[in-house]
C-alpha positions as CSV (number, residue, x, y, z in Angstrom):
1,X,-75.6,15.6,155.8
2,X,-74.7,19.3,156.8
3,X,-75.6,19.9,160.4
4,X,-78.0,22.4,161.3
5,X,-76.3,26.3,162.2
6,X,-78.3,29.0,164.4
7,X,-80.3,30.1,162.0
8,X,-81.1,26.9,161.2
9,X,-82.4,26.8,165.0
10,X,-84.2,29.8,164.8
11,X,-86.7,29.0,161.8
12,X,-87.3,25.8,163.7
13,X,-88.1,27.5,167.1
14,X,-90.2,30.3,165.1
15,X,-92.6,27.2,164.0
16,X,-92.7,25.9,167.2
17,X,-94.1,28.8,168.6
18,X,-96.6,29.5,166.0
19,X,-97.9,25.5,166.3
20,X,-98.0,25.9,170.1
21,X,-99.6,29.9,169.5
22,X,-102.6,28.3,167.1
23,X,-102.8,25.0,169.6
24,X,-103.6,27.6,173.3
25,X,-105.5,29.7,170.8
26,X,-107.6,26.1,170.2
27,X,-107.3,25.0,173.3
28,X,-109.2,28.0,175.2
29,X,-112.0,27.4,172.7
30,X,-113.7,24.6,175.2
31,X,-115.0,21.4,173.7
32,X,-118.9,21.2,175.1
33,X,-119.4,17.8,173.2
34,X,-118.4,15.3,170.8
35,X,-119.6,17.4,168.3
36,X,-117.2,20.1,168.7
37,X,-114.0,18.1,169.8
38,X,-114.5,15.3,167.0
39,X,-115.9,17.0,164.1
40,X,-115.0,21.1,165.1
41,X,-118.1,21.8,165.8
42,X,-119.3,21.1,162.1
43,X,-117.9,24.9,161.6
44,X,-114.7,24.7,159.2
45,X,-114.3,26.7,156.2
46,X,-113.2,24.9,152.7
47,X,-110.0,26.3,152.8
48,X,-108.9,24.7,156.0
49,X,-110.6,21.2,154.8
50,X,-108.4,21.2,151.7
51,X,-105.2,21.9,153.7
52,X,-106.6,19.4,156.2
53,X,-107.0,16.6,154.0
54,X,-103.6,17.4,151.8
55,X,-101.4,18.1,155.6
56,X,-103.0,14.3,156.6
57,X,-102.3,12.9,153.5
58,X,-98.3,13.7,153.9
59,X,-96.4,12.4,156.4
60,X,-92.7,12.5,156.8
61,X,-92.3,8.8,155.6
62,X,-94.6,10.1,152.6
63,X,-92.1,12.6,151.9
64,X,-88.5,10.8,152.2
65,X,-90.4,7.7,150.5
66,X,-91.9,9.6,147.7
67,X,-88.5,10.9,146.7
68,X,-86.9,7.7,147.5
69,X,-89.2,6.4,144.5
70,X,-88.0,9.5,142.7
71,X,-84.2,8.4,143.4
72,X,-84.6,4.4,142.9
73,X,-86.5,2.7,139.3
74,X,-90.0,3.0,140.9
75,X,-91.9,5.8,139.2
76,X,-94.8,3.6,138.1
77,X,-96.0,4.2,141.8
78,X,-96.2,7.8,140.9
79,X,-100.0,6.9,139.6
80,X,-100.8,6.8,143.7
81,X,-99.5,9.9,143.9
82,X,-101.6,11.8,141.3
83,X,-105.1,10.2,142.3
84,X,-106.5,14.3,143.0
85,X,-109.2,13.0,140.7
86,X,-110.0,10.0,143.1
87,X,-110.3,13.2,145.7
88,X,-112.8,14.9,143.7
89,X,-115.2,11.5,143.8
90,X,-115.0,12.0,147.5
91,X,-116.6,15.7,146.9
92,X,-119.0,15.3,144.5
93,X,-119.9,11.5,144.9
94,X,-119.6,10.4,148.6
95,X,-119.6,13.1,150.7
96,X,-123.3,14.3,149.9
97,X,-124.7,10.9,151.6
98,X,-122.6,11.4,154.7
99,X,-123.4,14.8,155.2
100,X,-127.1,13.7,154.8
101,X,-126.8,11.4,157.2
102,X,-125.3,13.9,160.0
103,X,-123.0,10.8,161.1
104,X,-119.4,11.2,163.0
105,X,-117.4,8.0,161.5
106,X,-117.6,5.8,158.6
107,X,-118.9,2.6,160.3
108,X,-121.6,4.7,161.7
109,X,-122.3,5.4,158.3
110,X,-122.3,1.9,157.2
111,X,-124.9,1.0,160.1
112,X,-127.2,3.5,158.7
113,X,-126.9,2.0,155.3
114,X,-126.7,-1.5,156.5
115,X,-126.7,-2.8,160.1
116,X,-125.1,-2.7,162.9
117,X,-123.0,-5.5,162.4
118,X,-120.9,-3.8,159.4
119,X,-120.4,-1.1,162.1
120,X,-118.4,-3.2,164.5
121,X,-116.5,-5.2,161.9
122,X,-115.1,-1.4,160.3
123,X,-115.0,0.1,163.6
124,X,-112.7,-2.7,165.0
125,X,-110.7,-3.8,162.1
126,X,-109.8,0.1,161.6
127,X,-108.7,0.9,164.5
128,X,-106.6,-2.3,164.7
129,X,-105.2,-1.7,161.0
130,X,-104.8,2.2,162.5
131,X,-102.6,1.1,164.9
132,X,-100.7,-2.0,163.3
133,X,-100.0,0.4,160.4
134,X,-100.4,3.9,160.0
135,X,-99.7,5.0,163.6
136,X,-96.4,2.4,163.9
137,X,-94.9,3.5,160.3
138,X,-95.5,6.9,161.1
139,X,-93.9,7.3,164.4
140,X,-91.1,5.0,163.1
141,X,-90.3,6.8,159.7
142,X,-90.5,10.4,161.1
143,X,-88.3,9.2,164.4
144,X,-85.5,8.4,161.9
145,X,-86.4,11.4,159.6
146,X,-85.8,14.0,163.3
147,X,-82.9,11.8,163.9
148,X,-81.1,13.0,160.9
149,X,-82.1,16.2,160.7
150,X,-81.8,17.3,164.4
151,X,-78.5,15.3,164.8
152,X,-80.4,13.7,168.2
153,X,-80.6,9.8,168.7
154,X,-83.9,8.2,167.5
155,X,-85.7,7.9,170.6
156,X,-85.5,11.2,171.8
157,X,-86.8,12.1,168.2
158,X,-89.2,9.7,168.2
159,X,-91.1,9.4,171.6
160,X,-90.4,13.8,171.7
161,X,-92.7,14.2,168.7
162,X,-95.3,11.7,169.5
163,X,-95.5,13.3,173.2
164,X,-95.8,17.1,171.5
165,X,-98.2,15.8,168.8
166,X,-100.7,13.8,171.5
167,X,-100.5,16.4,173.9
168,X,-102.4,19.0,171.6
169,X,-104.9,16.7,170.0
170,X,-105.8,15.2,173.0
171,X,-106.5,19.0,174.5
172,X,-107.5,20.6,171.8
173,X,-109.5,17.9,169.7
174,X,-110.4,17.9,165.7
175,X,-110.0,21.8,165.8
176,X,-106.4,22.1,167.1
177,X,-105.9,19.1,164.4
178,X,-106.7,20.9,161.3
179,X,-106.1,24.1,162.0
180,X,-102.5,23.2,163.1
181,X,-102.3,21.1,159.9
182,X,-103.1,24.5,158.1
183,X,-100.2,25.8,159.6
184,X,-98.3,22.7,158.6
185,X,-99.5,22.2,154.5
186,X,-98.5,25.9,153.9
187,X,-94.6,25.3,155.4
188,X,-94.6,22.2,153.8
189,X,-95.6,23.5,150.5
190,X,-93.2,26.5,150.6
191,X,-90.4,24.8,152.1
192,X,-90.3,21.8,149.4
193,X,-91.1,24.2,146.4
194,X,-87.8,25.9,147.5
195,X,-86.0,23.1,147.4
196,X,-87.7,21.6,144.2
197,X,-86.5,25.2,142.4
198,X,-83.3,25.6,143.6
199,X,-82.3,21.6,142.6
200,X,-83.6,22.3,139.5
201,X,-81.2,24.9,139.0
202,X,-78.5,23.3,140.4
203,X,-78.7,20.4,138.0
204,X,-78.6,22.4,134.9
205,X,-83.0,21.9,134.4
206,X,-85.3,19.1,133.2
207,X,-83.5,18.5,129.9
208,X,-80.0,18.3,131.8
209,X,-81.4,15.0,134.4
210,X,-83.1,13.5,131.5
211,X,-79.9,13.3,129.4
212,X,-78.1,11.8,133.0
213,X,-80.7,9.7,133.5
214,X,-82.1,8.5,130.2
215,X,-85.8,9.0,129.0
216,X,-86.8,5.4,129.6
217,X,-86.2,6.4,133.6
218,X,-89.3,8.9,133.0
219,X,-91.5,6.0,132.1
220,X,-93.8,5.2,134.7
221,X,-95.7,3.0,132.6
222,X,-94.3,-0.8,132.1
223,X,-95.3,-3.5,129.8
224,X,-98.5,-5.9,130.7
225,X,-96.1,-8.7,131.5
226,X,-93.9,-6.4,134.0
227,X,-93.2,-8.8,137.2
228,X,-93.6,-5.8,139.6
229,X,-95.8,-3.1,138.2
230,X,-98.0,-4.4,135.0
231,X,-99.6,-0.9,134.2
232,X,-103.6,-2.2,133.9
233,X,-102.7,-4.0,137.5
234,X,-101.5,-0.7,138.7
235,X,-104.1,1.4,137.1
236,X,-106.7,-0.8,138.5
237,X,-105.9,-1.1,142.0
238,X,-104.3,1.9,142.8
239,X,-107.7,3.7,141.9
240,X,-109.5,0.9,144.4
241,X,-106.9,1.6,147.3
242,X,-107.7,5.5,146.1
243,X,-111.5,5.1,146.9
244,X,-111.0,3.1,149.9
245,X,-108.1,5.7,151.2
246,X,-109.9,9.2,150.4
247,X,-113.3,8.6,150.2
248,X,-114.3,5.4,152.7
249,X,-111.3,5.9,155.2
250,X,-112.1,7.8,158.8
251,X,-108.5,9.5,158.6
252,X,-109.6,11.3,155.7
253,X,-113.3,11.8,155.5
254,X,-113.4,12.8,158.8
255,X,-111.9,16.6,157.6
256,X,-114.8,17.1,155.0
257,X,-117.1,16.3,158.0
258,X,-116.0,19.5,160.0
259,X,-117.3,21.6,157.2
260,X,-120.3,23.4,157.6
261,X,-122.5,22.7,154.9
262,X,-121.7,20.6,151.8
263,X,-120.8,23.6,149.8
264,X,-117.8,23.8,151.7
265,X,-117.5,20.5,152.6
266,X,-117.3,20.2,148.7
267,X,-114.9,22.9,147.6
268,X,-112.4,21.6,150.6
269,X,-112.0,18.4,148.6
270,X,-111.5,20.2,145.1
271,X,-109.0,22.1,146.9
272,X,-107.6,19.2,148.7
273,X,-107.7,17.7,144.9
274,X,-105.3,20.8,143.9
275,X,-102.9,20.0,146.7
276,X,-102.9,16.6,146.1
277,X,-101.3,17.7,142.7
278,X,-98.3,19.0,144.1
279,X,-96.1,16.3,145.8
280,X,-95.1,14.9,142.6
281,X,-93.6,18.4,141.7
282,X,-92.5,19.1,145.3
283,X,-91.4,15.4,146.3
284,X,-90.6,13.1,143.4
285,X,-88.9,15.4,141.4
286,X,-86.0,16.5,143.9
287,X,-85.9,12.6,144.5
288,X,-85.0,12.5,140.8
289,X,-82.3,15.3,141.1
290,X,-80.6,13.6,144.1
291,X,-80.0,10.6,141.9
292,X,-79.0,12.8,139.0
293,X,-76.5,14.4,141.3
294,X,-75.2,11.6,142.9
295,X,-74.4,9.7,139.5
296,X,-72.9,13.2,138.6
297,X,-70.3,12.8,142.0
298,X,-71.9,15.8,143.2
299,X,-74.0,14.1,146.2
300,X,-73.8,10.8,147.8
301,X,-76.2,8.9,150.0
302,X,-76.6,5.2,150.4
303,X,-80.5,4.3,151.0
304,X,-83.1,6.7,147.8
305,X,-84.6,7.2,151.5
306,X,-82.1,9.2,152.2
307,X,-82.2,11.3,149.2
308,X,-85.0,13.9,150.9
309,X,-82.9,15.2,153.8
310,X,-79.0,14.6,152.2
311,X,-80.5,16.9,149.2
312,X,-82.4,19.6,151.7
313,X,-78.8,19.8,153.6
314,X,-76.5,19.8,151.0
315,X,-78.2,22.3,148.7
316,X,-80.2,25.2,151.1
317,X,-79.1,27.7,152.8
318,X,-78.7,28.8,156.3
319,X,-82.6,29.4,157.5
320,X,-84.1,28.3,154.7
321,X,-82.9,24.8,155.7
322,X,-84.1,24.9,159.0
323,X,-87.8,25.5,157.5
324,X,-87.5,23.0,155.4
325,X,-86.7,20.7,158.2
326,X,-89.6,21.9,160.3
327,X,-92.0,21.4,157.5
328,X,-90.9,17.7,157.3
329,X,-91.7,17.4,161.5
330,X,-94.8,19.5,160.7
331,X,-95.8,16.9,158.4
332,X,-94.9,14.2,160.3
333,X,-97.1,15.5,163.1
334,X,-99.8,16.5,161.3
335,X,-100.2,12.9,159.8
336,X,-99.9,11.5,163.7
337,X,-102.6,14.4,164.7
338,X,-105.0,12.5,162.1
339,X,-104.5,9.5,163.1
340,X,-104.6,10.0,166.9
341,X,-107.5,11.9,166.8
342,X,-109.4,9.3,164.4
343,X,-108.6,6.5,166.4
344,X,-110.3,8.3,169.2
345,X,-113.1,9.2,167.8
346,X,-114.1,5.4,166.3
347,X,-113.2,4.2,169.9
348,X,-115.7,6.7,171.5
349,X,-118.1,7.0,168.9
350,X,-118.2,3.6,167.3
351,X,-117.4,1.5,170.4
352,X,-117.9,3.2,174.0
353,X,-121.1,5.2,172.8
354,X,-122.5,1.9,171.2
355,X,-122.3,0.2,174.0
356,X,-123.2,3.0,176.6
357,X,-125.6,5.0,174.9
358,X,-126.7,7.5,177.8
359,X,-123.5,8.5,178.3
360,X,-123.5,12.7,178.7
361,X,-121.8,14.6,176.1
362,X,-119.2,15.5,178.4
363,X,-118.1,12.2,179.6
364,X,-118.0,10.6,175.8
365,X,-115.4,14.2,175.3
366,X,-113.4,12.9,177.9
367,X,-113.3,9.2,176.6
368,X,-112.4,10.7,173.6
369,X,-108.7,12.1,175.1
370,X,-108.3,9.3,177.4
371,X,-108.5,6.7,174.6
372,X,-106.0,9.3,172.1
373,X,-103.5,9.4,175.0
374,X,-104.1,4.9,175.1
375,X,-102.9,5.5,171.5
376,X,-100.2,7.7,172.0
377,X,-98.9,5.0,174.4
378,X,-99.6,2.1,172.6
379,X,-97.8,4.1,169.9
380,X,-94.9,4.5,171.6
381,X,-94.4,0.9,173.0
382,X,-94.8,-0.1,168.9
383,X,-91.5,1.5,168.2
384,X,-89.3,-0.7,169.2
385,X,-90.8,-3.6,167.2
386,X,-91.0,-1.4,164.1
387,X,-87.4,-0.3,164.9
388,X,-86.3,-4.7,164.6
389,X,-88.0,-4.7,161.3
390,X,-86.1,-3.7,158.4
391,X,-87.1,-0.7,156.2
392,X,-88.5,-3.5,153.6
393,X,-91.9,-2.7,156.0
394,X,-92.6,0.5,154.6
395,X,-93.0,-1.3,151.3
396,X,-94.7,-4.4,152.2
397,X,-97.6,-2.3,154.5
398,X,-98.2,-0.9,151.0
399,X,-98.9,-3.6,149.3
400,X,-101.0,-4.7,152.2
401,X,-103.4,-1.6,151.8
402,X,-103.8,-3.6,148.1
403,X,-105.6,-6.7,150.5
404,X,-107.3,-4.3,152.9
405,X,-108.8,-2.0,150.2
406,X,-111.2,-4.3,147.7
407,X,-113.9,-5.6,150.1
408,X,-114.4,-2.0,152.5
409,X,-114.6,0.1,148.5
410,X,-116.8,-2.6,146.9
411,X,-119.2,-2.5,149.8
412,X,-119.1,1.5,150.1
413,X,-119.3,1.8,146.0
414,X,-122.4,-1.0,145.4
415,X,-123.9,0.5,148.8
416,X,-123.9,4.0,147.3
417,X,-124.9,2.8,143.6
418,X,-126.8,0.0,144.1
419,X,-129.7,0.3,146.2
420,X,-130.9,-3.8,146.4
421,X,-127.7,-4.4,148.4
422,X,-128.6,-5.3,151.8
423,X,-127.0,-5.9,155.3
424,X,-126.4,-9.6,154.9
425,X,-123.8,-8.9,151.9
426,X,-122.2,-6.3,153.3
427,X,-121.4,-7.9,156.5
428,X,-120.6,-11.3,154.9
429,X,-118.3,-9.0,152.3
430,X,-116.7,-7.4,154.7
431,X,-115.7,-10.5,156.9
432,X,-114.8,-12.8,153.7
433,X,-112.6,-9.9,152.8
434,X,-110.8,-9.9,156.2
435,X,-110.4,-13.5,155.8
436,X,-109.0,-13.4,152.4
437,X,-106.6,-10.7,153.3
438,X,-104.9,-12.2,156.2
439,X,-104.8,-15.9,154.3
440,X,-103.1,-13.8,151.5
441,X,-100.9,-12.2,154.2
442,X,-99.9,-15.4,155.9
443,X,-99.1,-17.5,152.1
444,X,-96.7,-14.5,151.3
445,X,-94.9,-15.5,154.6
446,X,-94.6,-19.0,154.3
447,X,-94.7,-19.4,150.2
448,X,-91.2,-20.4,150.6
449,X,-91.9,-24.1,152.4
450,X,-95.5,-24.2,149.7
451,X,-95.0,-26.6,146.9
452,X,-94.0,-23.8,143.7
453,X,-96.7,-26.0,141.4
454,X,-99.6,-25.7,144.1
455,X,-102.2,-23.4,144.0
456,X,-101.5,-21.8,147.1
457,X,-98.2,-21.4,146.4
458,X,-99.3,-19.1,143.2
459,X,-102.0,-17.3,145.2
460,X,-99.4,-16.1,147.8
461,X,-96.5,-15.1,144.6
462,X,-98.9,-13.4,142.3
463,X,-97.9,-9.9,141.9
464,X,-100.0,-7.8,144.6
465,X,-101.2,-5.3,142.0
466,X,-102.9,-8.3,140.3
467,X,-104.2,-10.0,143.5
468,X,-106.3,-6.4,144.6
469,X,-107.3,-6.1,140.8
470,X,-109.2,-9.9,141.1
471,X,-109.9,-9.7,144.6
472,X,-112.0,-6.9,144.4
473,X,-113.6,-8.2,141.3
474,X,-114.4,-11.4,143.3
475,X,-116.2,-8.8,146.2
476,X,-118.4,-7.1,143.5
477,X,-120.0,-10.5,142.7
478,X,-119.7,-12.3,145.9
479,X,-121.6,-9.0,147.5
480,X,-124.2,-8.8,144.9
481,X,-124.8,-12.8,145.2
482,X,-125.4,-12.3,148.6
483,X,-127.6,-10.0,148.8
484,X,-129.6,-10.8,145.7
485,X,-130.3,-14.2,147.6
486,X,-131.6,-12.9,150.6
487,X,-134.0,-10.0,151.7
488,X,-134.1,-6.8,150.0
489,X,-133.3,-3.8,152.6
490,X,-136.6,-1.7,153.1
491,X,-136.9,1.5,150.9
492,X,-137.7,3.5,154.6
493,X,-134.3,2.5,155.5
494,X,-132.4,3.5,152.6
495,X,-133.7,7.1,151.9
496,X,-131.8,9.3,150.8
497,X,-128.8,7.2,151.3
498,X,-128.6,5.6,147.8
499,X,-128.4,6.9,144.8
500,X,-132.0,5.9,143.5
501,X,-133.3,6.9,146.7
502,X,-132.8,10.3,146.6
503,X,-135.8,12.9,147.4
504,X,-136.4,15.8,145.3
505,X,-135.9,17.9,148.2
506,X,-132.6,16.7,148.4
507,X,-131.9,16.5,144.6
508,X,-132.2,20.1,144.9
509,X,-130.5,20.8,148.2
510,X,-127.1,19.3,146.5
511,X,-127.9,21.1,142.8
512,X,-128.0,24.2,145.0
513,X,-124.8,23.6,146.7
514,X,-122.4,23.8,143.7
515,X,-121.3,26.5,140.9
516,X,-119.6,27.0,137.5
517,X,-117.0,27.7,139.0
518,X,-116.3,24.1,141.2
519,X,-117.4,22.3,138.0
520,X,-114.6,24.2,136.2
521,X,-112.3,23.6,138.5
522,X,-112.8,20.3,138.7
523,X,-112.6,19.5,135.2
524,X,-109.0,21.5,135.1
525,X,-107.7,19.1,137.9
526,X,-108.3,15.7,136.1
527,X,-107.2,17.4,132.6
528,X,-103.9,18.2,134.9
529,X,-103.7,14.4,136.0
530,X,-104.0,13.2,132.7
531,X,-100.8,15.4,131.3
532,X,-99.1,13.9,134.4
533,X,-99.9,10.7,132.9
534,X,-98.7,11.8,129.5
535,X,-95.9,13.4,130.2
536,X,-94.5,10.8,132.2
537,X,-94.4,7.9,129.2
538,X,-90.2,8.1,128.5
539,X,-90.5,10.0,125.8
């Protein structure tokens, strides 16, 4: 790793100035109520959605761990990477009925489709899994990340980032979140296109890594009877963990809510769908010419984690480095932003406002900062656990987003779809799922002392891609079951928040809120995914 040099410094100090410009500018802008501090006041453009959702999206440990898959035999979980189609469902499919329904979070959603009981079980399990996974991983990954590119020891790294990063979304709210996060996608975008193009050169091209490498290393489709990634395993429950990710989870769909109207709301996601094209050109690839170069004896790391920042040192120049390294702390906070300000918003919204429902406006704003500055610490006192667990974490919390995924998608998908689902199989869902997930958890941990011919002993070592493919098979009909033997939810209830109870009115409100033009650009997107697809066969 080359150190940083003053010029270095200056690019860095230039963003920080900007991000703390935009976050005052924010700032003055006062929060009257939750409306405004949670959701911007329902007033964002589509522009600022789409860099929204792709700046959330990537966090530092996305970026070091997407070209650590890039630099290690691990392309087939390049198909989560290109799910920009799985973004467009969220536009065109889901975000109509939550726009309709004026709510704030996802389980508020689910109580106006269901009951209130589905509202507590999302609204506590998320904010659990929030803090157990994506806050911890985060705040661990990008504390090593600032570690090695500041030269600083991991704490100061750490705990300084998470400080900067809480003290502007807890003043400024959803509005200094995404329009800091604007500021963020755009540096990351130019900074790692830079990179991507200059390592391209360096290496001699495409043509020069495959020969290196071998075609077969461009394959990120394996055999049926691959032990860790059978492609219709992958396909399967990647595109579940897709839905639940982009188009049930808070941390995402909470962006599209600031728009305002579903026009924009809308076009934010097909351009969030664009974006979400890009980090296999601007991440994966200079993963793969890290290891090109190191088997060359031109570059040498010891972790494919480390192949990110050892390749941005050793191959930018002076300046051009130092943006590079801010966009990986801007992406870093911006996924920590998200997160925080999610996490807030479920507490106040789902929780405190559920059980004090007089509250003034003003008093549920304040809530809303006290309980992102509870996460903020809470966040801070996870690091030291994360920091006893190995890196092996990183890896296993995916796979347990593979558990978490099937129930919260199937009853979101059927809820949407299927209008003779009712509130007693979505709650029962929902719980047998959270059962199922931690029992799955719990065999992986202890399948060493199981007997290898026992039953349990196979549930806990079948291949996790596999286990989210039948498990969420198994919630489609245990949901429908349910709620086929009990009461059908009444059609008063429902309006307008299924698909075959849709008003005219409403039919024509969404026919009204689309072009040519979004259809078009939709349809170039997934043509564009596909080609990924085909183009990455090892041939």
């Amino acid at each position: 790793m080359q150190p940083l040099d003053t010029l270095d410094w200056i690019s860095i100090t230039l963003y920080f100035l900007v991000l703390i410009g935009i976050a005052i500018w924010v700032i003055r802008k006062k929060e009257e109520n939750t409306e405004d501090y949670f959701l911007a006041g329902r007033n964002v453009g589509w522009f600022v959605v789409g860099a929204s959702i792709f700046a959330s999206n990537i966090g530092s440990e996305h970026v070091v761990g997407l070209a650590g898959t890039g630099a290690s035999d691990k392309l087939p979980l390049l198909i989560y990477e290109i799910q920009a189609w799985v973004v467009l469902i969220l536009g065109w499919v889901f975000l109509p009925f939550y726009a309709r329904s004026g709510v704030f979070t996802m389980p508020e959603f689910l109580e106006k489709r269901f009951d209130a009981r589905s509202r507590w079980v999302l609204s506590v399990f998320s904010i659990v899994a929030y803090v157990l996974t994506k806050i911890s991983v985060t705040i661990y990954a990008g504390g090593v990340v600032v570690a090695a590119l500041l030269g600083i020891d991991f704490w100061t790294g750490a705990i300084a980032t998470v400080v900067l990063t809480g003290i502007y979304t807890v003043l400024g709210g959803m509005r200094a979140v995404v329009y800091t996060e604007t500021l963020q996608a755009v540096l990351l975008i130019i900074g790692a296109a830079v990179l991507t193009y200059i390592g391209l050169d360096k290496v001699g091209g495409w043509s020069s890594m495959q020969e290196t490498l071998g075609p077969e290393y461009f394959n990120m489709w394996r055999p049926a009877t691959d032990p860790d990634f059978p492609w219709p395993s992958l396909l399967i429950t990647s595109t579940i963990v897709g839905i639940w990710y982009w188009c049930t989870d808070q941390y995402i769909v909470q962006r599209t809510l600031t728009a305002r109207n579903i026009k924009e709301g809308r076009r934010g996601t097909i351009f969030g769908a664009l974006l979400k094209l890009l980090p296999v050109f601007l991440f994966l690839i200079p993963g793969i010419i890290a290891l090109t170069l190191k088997m060359r004896g031109e570059l040498h790391w010891d972790s494919p984690d480390e192949a990110f920042p050892v390749l941005m040192s050793n191959l930018l120049p002076s300046g051009l480095r130092g943006l590079v390294a801010a966009g990986l702390l801007a992406a870093l906070m911006s996924s920590l932003a998200s997160v925080f300000n999610s996490c807030s918003t479920l507490f106040t919204v789902d929780i405190y406002k559920k059980l004090n429902p007089n509250t003034p406006e003003k008093k549920l704003v304040r809530t809303g900062q006290i309980a992102t500055v509870f996460v903020v610490i809470v966040g801070i006192i996870w690091i030291p656990i994360m920091a006893n667990i190995s890196g092996v974490l990183y890896e296993y919390l995916q796979s347990v987003q593979a558990y978490i995924a099937p129930p919260i998608t199937a009853v979101f998908i059927l809820g949407i779809f299927y209008k003779r689902i009712n509130a007693t199989g979505a709650f029962a869902t929902l719980i047998m799922g959270i059962v199922v997930a931690f029992f799955r958890i719990t065999l992986e941990l202890v399948k060493g002392d199981l007997n290898p011919d026992g039953f349990l002993y196979h549930l806990g070592a079948m291949n996790f891609l596999s286990f989210g493919a039948w498990f969420f098979l198994f919630c489609l009909i245990f949901l429908v079951v349910v709620s086929l033997l009990t009461k059908a939810p009444d059609r008063e209830q429902i309006v307008n928040l299924t698909f075959g109870t849709i008003t005219e009115e409403e039919n024509k409100n969404n026919k009204a809120s689309y072009s040519w033009v979004d259809i078009a650009i939709s349809i170039l997107i997934i043509l564009i995914v596909i080609a990924v697809m085909i183009f990455f066969n090892g041939s």
